[in-house]
C-alpha positions in Angstrom: 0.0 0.0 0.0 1.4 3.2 -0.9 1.6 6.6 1.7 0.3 9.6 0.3 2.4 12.5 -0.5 2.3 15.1 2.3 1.6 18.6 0.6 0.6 21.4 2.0 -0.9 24.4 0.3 -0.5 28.0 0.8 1.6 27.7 4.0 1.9 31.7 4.5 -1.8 32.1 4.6 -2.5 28.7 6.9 -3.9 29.7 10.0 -4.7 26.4 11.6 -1.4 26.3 13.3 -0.9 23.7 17.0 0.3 25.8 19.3 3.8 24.2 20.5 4.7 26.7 23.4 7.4 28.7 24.7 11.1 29.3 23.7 13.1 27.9 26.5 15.8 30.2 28.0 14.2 33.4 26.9 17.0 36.4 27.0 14.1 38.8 26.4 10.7 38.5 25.7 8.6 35.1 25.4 8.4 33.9 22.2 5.3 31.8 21.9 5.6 29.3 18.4 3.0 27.0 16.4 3.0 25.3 13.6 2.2 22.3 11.3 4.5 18.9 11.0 4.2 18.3 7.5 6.2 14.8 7.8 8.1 13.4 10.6 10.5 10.0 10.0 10.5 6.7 11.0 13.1 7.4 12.9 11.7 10.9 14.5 14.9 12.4 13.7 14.2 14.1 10.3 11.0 16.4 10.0 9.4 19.4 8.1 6.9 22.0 8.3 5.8 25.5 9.0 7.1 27.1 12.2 5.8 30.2 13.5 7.1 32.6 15.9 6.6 35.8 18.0 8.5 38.3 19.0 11.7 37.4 21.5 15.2 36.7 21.9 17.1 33.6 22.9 19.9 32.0 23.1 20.2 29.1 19.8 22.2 25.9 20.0 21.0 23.8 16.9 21.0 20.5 17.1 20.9 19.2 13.7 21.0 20.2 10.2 18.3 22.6 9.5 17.2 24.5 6.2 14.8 27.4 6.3 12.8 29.4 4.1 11.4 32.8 5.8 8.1 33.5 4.7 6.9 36.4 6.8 8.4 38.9 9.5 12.0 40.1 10.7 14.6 38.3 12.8 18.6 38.7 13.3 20.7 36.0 13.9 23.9 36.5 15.4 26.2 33.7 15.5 28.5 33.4 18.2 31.4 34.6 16.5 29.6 37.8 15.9 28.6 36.9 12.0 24.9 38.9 11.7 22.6 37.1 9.4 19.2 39.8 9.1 15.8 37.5 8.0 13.1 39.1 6.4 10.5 37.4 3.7 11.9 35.5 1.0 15.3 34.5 2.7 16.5 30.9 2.8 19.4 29.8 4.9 20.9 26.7 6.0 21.7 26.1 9.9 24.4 23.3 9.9 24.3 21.6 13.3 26.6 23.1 15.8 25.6 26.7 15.0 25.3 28.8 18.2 24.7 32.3 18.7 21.1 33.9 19.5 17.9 35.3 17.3 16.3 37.9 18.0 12.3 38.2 16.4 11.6 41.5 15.4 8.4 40.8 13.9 6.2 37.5 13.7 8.5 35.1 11.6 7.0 32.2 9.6 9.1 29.8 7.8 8.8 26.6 6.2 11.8 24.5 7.1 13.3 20.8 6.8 15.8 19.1 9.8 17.5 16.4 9.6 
């Protein structure tokens, strides 16, 4: 038996979003996120979807691999070595794993991303 596809239309307007909390270690702020799991492996480590986020800054450690395409609002990453990457709509960037520094939302981000 074959698994659908998983597709997902229009994922700037979508506004039935699960609310999936807090940002832990908050610097400023308290950046609430939601989003939408598009696909999730067998293995749980891979996964992709729509990620929104409020206003807020925190400290970032990732964890693994992550690419991101910005969608909506304004953030500034600023990588530990002092390397300032500014976000706004239309921006795609690739997060390798081991990339630390902190982001700081200026305005409501959305993105559509992929971690493996």
């Amino acid at each position: 038996m074959r698994t659908p596809t998983p597709v997902l239309r229009d994922p700037v307007g979508l506004t039935e979003l699960k609310d999936w909390g807090t940002v832990p270690g908050m610097l400023e702020g308290e950046s609430r996120t939601s989003g939408v799991l598009l696909h999730k492996g067998p293995d749980g480590e891979s996964e992709c979807g729509v990620w929104v986020c409020t206003p807020g800054h925190w400290r970032c450690e990732v964890t693994r691999d992550e690419f991101c395409h910005f969608l909506a609002g304004r953030c500034v990453y600023t990588r530990m070595d002092g390397e300032v990457i500014e976000i706004e709509p239309g921006t795609v960037a690739f997060f390798p794993a081991g990339w630390c520094g902190t982001c700081r939302v200026l305005e409501t981000v959305r993105k559509v991303y992929m971690i493996r």
